[in-house]
N, C-alpha and C positions, 0 to 999 in steps of 0.2 A: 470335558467334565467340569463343571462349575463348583458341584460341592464339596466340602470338604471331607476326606477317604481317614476311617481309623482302623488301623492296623491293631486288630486284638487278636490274644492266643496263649497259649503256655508257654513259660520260655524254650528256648530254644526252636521255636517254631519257625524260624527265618523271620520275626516282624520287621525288623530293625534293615535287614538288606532286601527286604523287596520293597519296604519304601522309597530306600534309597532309588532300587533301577525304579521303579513306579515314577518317582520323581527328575529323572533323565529323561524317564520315558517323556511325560508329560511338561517335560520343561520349567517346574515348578518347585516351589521350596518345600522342603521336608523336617520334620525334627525327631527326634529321638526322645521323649517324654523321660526315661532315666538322665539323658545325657544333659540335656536343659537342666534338672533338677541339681545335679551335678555341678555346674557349671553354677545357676544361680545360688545353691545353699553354698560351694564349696567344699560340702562330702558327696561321696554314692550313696545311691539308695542302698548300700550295705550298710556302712559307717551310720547312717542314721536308723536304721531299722536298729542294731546293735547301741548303739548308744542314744535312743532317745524311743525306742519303741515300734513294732510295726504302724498305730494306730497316728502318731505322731508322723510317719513316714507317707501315709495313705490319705491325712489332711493337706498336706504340701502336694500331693501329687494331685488331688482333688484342685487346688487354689490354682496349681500349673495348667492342666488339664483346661480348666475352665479360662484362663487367660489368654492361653494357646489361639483357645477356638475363638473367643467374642472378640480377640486385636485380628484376629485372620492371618494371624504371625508365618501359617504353614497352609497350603492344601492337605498335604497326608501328615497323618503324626501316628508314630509307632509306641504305645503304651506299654506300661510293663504289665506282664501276666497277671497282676491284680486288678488291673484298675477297675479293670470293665464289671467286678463282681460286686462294685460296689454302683446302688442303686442311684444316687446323687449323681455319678461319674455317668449310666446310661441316660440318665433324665439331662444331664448338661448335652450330649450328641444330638437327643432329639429336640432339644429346643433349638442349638443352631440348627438344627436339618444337616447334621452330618452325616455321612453314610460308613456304617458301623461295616467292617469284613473280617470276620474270622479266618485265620489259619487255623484249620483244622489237622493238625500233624498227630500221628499216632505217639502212640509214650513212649516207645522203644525209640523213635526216632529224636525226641527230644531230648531223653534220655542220655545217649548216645551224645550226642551235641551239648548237654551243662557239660558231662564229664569230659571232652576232651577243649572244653573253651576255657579260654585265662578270666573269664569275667564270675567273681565269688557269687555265689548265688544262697543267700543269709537262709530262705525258707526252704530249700532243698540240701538240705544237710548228709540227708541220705536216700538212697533209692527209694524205701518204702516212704518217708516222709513225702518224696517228690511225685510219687502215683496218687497214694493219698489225697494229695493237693490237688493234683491233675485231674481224678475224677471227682474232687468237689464242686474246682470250676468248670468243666463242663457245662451245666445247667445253667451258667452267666451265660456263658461264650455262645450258648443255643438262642439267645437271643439277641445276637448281630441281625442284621438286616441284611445279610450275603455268608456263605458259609465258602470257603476254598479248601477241597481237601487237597493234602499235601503227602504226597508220596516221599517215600526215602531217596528213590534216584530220578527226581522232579531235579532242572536245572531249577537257578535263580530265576532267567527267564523263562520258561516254562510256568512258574508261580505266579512270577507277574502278569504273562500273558492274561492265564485265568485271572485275576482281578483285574486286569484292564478291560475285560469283557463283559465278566458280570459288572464293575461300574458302569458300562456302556449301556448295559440295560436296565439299571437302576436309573438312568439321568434321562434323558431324552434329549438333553441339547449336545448328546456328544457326538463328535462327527468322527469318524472310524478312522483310527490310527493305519497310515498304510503299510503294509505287509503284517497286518495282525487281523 
């Protein structure tokens, strides 16, 4: 696979650990679009959502976002559950020719996974807030360029397989990973 793969979805979708195997897989560098931000600001995208604004928090990840792709810093980069809903954010993938894939994971599944992970999640405060959320972005995430639905008792590999495949038939220069 030549282009670059973006991992979008609502959190808890797995994006962050199937890039990761994605990127074993394919022997390439990955980032974490939170984590970068993280590491460059010095807070989480919590700490900044909370102390300077969601809309303050979604310019930095925009400027990340877009730095990511045009230095070529990663093949896959795993976004947070916002990014993709924001139109700038989709118009920067298709200008580099990045290849957009949804995780597609149901809400009970995501659900399930904020509540039992250590990682604070600022715009899911509560269940109903976090369905809310989940069925607004929807209608973003339906326009990835690849959709992966994600079962509850889907391994990690299992997920990746499916996107190693559909990228395979998005690219045409890829040559078939063996044993997949």
């Amino acid at each position: 696979m030549t282009r670059q793969i973006i991992i979008i979805g609502f959190m808890g979708a797995g994006k962050t650990t199937v890039a990761r195997e994605l990127s074993l897989r394919l022997n390439c560098p990955a980032v974490d679009l939170d984590e970068l931000i993280t590491n460059n600001e010095g807070r989480s995208p919590k700490q900044i959502i909370e102390q300077d604004g969601e809309m303050h928090f979604r310019k930095i990840e925009s400027e990340t976002l877009r730095d990511v792709l045009v230095e070529g810093a990663a093949r896959i980069v795993a976004v947070g559950g916002g990014a993709w809903t924001i139109a700038q954010n989709r118009e920067t993938v298709a200008d580099q020719r990045a290849l957009a894939v949804w995780l597609d994971a149901p809400f009970e599944l995501c659900w399930k996974r904020i509540e039992s992970g250590n990682a604070a999640r600022p715009l899911a405060r509560s269940r109903e807030a976090a369905e809310e959320l989940y069925r607004y972005r929807r209608g973003s995430y339906a326009l990835a360029d690849a959709r992966i639905t994600v079962a509850e008792y889907d391994t990690v590999e299992e997920t990746t397989t499916k996107v190693f495949r559909e990228c395979s038939r998005e690219d045409p220069n890829t040559r078939k990973e063996p044993g997949y």
